[in-house]
PAKE-530077 format. One record per residue (C-alpha): residue in three letters; x, y, z. Coordinates in pm, whole numbers, plus 50000, padded with zeros to 5 digits. Example, Ala and Ser with C-alpha at 12.3 -4.5 7.8 and 13.67 -1.06 7.14 Angstrom:
2
ALA512304955050780
SER513674989450714
end
This chain:
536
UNK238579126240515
UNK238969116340137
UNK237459086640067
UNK239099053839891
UNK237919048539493
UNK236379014939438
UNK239079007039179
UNK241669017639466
UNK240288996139719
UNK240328962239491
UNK243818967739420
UNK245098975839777
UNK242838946339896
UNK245008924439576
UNK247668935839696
UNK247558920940073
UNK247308887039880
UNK251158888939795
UNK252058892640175
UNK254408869740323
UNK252328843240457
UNK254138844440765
UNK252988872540879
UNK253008880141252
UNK249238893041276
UNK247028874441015
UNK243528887241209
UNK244648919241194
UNK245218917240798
UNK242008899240783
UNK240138928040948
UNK241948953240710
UNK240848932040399
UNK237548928340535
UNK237378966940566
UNK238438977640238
UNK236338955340055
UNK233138969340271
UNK234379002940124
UNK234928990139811
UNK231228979239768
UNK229759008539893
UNK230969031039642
UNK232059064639729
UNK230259082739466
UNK227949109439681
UNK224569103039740
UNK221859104739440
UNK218369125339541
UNK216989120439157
UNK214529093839301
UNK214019118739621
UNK213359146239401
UNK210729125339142
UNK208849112539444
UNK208529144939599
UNK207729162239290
UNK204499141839269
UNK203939141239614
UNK203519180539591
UNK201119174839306
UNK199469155139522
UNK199389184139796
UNK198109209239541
UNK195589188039453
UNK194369181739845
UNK194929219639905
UNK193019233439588
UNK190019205539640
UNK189079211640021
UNK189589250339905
UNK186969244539607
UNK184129232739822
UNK184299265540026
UNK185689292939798
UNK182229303439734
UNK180769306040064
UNK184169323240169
UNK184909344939890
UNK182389346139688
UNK180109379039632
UNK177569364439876
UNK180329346540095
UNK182089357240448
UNK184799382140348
UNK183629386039943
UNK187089392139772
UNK185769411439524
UNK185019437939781
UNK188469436639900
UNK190589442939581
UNK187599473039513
UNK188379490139841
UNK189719527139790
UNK192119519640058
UNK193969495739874
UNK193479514839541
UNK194669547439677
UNK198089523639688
UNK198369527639323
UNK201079500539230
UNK202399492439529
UNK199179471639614
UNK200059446139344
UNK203319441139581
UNK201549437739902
UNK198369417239753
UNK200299398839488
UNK197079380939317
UNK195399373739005
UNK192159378639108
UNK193179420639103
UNK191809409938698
UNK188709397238807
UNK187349384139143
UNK184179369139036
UNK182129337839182
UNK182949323138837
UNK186289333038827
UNK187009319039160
UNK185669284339094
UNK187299285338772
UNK190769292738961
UNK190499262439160
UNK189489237938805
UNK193199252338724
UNK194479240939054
UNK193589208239021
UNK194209206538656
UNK198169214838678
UNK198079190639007
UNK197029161638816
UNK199999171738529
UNK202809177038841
UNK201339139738974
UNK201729125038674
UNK205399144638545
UNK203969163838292
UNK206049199138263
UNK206549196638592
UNK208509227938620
UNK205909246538409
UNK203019235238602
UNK204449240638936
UNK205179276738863
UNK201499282738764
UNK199629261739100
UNK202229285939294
UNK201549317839155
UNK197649306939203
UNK197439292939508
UNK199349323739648
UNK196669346039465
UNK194309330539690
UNK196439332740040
UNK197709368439949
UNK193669377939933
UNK192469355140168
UNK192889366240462
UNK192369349940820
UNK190639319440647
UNK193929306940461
UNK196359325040701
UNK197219288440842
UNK201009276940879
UNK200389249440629
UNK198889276540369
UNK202679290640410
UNK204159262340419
UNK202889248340049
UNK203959279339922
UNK207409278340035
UNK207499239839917
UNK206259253039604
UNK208919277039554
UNK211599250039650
UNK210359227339407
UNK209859250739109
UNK213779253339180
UNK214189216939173
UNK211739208238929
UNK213679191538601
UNK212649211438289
UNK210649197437994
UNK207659178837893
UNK208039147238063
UNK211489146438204
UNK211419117238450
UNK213379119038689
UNK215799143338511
UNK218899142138352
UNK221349159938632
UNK221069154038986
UNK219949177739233
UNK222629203339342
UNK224119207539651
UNK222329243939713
UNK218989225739619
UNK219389199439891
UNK220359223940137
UNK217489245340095
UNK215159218340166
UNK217069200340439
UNK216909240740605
UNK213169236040561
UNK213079203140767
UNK215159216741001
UNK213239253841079
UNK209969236741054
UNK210689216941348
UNK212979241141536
UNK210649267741489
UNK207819247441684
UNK210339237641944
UNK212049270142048
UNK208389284742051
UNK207249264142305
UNK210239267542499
UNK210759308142495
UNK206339312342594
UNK207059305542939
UNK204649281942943
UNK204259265143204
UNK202449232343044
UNK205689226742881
UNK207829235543151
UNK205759211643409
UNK205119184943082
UNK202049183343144
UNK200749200542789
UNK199639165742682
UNK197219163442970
UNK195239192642793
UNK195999190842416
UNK193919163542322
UNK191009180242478
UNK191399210642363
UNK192879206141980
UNK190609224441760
UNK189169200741567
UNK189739161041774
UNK189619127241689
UNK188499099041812
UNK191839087641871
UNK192589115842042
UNK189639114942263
UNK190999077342327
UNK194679094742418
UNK193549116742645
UNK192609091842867
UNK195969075842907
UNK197809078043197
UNK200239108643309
UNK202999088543305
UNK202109086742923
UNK201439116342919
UNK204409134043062
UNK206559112342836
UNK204619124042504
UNK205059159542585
UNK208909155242678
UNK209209135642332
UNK207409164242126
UNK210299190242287
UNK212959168442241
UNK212169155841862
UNK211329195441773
UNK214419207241973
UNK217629185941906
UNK215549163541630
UNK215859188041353
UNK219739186941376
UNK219639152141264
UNK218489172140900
UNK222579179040885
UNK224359145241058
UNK225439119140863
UNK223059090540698
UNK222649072140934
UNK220989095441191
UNK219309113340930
UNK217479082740811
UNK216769079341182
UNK215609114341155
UNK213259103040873
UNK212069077241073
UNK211169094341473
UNK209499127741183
UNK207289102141018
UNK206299083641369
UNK205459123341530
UNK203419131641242
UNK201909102341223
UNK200949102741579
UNK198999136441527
UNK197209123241216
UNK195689100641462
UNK194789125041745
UNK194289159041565
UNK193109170741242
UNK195559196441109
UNK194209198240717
UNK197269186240497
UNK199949199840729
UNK201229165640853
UNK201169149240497
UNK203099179440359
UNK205789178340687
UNK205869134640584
UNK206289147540223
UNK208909173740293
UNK211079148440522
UNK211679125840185
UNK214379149940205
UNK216069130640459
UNK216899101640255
UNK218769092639939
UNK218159074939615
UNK219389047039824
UNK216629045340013
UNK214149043439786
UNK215669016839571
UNK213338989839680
UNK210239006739610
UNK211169028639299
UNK213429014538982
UNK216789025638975
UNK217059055338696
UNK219439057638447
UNK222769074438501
UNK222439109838523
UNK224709131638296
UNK227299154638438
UNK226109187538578
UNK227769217738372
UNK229419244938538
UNK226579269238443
UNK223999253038563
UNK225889244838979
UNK226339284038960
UNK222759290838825
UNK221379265939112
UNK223479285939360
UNK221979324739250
UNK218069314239370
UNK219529298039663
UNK221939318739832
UNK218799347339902
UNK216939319440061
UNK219309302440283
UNK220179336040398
UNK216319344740466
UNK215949309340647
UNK218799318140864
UNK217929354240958
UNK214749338441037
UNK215919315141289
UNK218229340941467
UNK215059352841501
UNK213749331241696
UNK216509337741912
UNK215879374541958
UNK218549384441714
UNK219069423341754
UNK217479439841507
UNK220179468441534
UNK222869442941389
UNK220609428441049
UNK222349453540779
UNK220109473940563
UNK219899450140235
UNK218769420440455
UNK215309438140616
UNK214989448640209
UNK215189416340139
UNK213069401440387
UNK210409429240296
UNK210329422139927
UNK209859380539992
UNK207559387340293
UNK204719391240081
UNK205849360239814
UNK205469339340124
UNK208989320340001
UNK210249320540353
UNK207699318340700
UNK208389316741023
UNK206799279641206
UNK205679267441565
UNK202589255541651
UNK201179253942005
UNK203639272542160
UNK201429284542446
UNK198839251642525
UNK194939259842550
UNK193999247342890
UNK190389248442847
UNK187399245042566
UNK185299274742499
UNK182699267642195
UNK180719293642029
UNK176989280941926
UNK175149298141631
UNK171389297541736
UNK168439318341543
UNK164939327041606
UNK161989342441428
UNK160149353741768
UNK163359355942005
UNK161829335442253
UNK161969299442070
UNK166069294041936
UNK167939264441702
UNK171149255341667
UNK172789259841357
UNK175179226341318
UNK178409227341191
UNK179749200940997
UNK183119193141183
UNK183549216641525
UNK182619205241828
UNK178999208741881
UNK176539181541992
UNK177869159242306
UNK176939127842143
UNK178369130441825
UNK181729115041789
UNK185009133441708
UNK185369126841289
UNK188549122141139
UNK188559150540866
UNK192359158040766
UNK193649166240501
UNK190379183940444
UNK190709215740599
UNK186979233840715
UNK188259272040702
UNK184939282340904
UNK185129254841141
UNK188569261541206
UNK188269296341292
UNK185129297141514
UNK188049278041759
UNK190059306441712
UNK187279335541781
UNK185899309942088
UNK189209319442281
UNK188689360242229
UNK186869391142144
UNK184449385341842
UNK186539390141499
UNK184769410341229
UNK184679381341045
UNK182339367741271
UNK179669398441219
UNK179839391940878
UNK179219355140895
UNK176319365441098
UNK174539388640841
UNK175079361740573
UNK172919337340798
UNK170519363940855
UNK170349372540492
UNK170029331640393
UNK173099332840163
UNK173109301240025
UNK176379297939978
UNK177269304840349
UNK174439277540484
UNK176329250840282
UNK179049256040482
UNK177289242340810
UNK175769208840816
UNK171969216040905
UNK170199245840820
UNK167399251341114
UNK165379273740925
UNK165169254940562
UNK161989277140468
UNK163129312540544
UNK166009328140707
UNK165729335341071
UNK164819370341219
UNK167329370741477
UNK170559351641544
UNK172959350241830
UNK176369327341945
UNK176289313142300
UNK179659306742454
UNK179679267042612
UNK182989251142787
UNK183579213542654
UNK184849179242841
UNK185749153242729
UNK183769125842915
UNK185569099943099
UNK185679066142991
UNK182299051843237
UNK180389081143119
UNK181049070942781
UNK179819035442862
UNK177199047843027
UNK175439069242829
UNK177229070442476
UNK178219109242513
UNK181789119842367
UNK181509154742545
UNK180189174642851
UNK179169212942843
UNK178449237043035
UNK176849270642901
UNK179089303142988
UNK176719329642879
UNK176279351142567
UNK178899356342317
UNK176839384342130
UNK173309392842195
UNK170749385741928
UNK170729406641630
UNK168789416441371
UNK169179431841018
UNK168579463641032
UNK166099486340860
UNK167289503140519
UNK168599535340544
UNK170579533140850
UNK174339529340864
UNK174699497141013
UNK172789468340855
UNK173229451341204
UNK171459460841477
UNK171759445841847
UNK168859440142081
UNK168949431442450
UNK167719399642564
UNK165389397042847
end
């Protein structure tokens, strides 16, 4: 339906005024008055995102900036030549340079010019260099291609530490925003106003961030979120809890059932609201921000949350934000060129977010035509598009791996980590947006067959790499490294709330048995430089 022109409206309205005064339904005349002046002072100009698109800008500095900092304290003992999974030796191996060119396509990094502990470190300086500049509007287009084309050199070569959904996610925010971004030096909040095809793309983010999560959970066949109960075990089981969430998981199942039906129903017909009109998709805003909030406060997901807050600014309109931001001046007219140029970027996208969420509906493969899997295989490895759900299958119980070393194999410590689960009476910390890569992943290898990754972590204790041990939080063996090492498997509890009166203790645990047997380095010469040994 066309809408009425201010000027229209105050005439029409004038015009009523020159009605006989007689007439037969004066309410009814009222009512229509009332009406068009409502419409009259609403304008019907189309909502303004220049506001949206400043504040998001610098959010996504800010993101960079949380991203490349937690990355910085750990690059070293991850990457580094004495770290888990040394980069360096990645790039060098003649499996990847038997590739010839086509590895710069499926590793797309930086670091293929050098991969050096230096280099590394420096990498991240950058990072937060250009984050700072996109925070405070410097070249924000400029700088936003550059913390995207490095922070992917670090994913694309990173392997399972900074596979995480939020790792993808930043990147494809990044992308989205280098296409927003307003060019020049300090351009405000630009002179033209977002496009159309620019607010679409990110409203489609929104929208398959939360879908994506929903229709996981709902095509596992599990049966947590069929029965709602998946609340009764998340809390317990998240990988890294809170002491909120050791608080929520002692609310009742009524609660609970009615948190887990909320989650499905806010990640299942929520992310439609991305498309209604303003009204429901400021209440869309609104119920995103509450969810995410509520995990913030009973999980610690790294900056995922903040960025899925960040990314929902999408939601509202210059409007919106009028209270809280000065109004801009008026933008300038868009020219022809530059709706068509916004369009060319686009149009690959949208169609990569869609194909992606047929997807998730078991679209036939048989029926995608040959230029869309090209497609999709030259910007899989860009990481512009990712597929999202988290938790789709629930973790019903808490298996813990424990680090413990010896010099005579009789007498073991405990290596502590500086954010897992570990000791009993230590309580759950709140450490988002930080993100603890190790931490994080000894969660993972807790629930299955010990990841190489895990060997190699192993040998760097055994060898004393310092900048492994500064990953953990207490190094047993200060003085010398230990002569054997070996994980023990424990199952956590939470404690209920009298035990926790009682005695102080946040957990319970119950030793399993071994993870791996001790081991040893082994002596030179021999193929291995692990050796296993059986304990008595």
């Amino acid at each position: 339906m066309r809408a009425v022109s201010p000027r229209g409206a105050k005439a029409f309205f004038q015009m009523l005024r020159y009605l006989p005064a007689r007439w037969p339904r004066r309410r009814a005349r009222g009512r229509v008055a009332r009406l068009l002046e409502g419409l009259s002072a609403r304008s019907v100009a189309p909502p303004h995102h220049r506001l949206v698109r400043q504040l998001f800008l610098r959010a996504l500095g800010g993101l960079y900036l949380i991203a490349f900092t937690s990355l910085g304290s750990q690059v070293r003992g991850l990457y580094g030549s004495r770290g888990i999974q040394p980069m360096r030796d990645l790039l060098a191996s003649p499996r990847l340079l038997a590739l010839g060119r086509e590895r710069f396509h499926l590793l797309p990094t930086l670091f293929w010019l050098d991969a050096s502990d230096k280099t590394l470190v420096r990498g991240i300086r950058v990072g937060q260099v250009l984050s700072v500049a996109v925070m405070m509007g410097l070249a924000p287009q400029a700088a936003l291609m550059g913390l995207w084309a490095l922070y992917l050199s670090y994913v694309s070569a990173g392997r399972e530490f900074l596979s995480f959904q939020w790792d993808a996610l930043l990147l494809e925010m990044g992308g989205l925003g280098i296409l927003t971004a307003p060019a020049g030096l300090r351009p405000g909040p630009g002179r033209y106003e977002p496009s159309a095809a620019q607010v679409a793309l990110l409203r489609a983010l929104v929208f398959r961030l939360y879908l994506g999560s929903g229709v996981s959970k709902l095509k596992s066949g599990d049966r947590t979120w069929r029965e709602l109960s998946a609340c009764d075990y998340y809390y317990e089981t998240a990988p890294l809890p809170t002491r909120g969430g050791w608080y929520a998981h002692h609310l009742p199942r009524k609660a609970q059932r009615f948190s887990t039906l909320s989650v499905l129903a806010l990640e299942t017909v929520g992310p439609f609201l991305a498309f209604a009109p303003r009204p429901l998709r400021l209440a869309g805003f609104w119920l995103f921000a509450g969810l995410q909030g509520a995990i913030i406060t009973t999980g610690n997901y790294g900056f995922f949350n903040v960025q899925s807050l960040v990314l929902g600014l999408w939601l509202l309109d210059d409007a919106s934000l009028r209270r809280l931001l000065p109004s801009p001046p008026p933008a300038k007219p868009r020219p022809v060129w530059r709706t068509v140029g916004a369009w060319l970027p686009a149009a690959p996208l949208l169609v990569l977010g869609a194909s992606e969420i047929l997807t998730r509906f078991e679209r036939p493969r048989r029926l995608a035509p040959r230029w869309l899997d090209w497609l999709e295989m030259k910007a899989r490895p860009l990481r512009l598009v990712n597929p999202y759900g988290l938790f789709a299958v629930m973790t019903v119980r808490r298996p813990e791996i424990a680090l413990e070393g010896s010099d005579d194999g009789e007498t073991w410590r405990e290596y502590t980590f500086r954010y897992k689960v570990s000791d009993p009476d230590r309580a759950p910390r709140q450490v988002a947006p930080h993100q603890p890569r190790l931490d994080w992943q000894m969660w993972f290898a807790a629930l299955g067959s010990p990841p190489t990754w895990l060997l190699a972590l192993l040998l760097r204790l055994l060898e004393g790499s310092p900048d492994v041990l500064k990953l953990f939080a207490h190094n047993p063996f200060p003085e010398h490294p230990p002569r054997y090492i070996r994980a023990v498997l424990y199952d956590y509890r939470m404690t209920d709330l009298e035990t926790h009166r009682r005695t102080g203790a946040w957990w319970t645990r119950e030793r399993l048995g071994l993870y791996l047997p001790p081991l040893s380095l082994a002596p030179r010469g021999m193929t291995s430089r692990l050796q296993w040994h059986a304990e008595e």
